[in-house]
C-alpha positions, -999 to +999 in steps of 0.1 A: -579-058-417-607-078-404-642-077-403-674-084-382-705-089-389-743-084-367-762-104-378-803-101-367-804-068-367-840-059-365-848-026-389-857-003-358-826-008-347-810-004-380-822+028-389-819+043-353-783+036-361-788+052-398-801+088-381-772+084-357-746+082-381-763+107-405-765+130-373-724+126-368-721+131-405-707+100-408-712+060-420-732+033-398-698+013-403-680+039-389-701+052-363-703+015-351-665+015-347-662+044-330-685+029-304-666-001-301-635+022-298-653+041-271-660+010-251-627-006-258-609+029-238-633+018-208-617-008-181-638-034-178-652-032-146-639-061-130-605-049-139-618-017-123-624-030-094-592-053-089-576-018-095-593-005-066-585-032-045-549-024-048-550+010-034-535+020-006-559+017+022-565+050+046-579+045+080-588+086+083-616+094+121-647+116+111-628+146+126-596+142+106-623+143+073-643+167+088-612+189+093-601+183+056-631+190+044-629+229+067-596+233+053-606+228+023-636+253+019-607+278+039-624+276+076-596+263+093 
C-alpha cells in the first residue's frame, strides 16, 4: 500500500481537519481518504464536458418545449 504525505500544513488547517474527523468519528488519515475518494468518483470536468459534447444533439422550436413542458404539468 502506498502513502502520501502534505507537507506545510499550517495548524489552522490541521486542527479544522482534527474536529472534522472527530465530528465523523473517525481518523484525519481516514477522513482525508475518504475525501480523496469522494473526489476521485467526480469526472473531471474536462472529461465532463467531452462527454457532453458527444450527445446527441436536438434541434427542438420554443413551441415543441413549450408543449412538452404543458404536457408535462397535464395541460395538454
Amino acid at each position: 500500500m502506498s502513502n502520501v504525505q502534505v507537507k506545510h500544513l499550517d495548524d489552522e488547517l490541521h486542527e479544522q481537519l482534527r474536529q472534522r474527523a472527530a465530528a465523523e468519528g473517525t481518523t484525519i488519515s481516514e477522513y482525508v481518504l475518504d475525501l480523496i475518494r469522494r473526489d476521485l468518483r467526480v469526472p473531471r470536468r474536462r472529461q465532463w464536458l467531452d462527454d457532453i459534447a458527444h450527445l446527441p444533439k436536438y434541434d427542438f422550436s420554443r413551441d415543441e418545449i413549450a408543449a412538452a413542458i404543458d404536457d408535462g404539468r397535464g395541460r395538454a
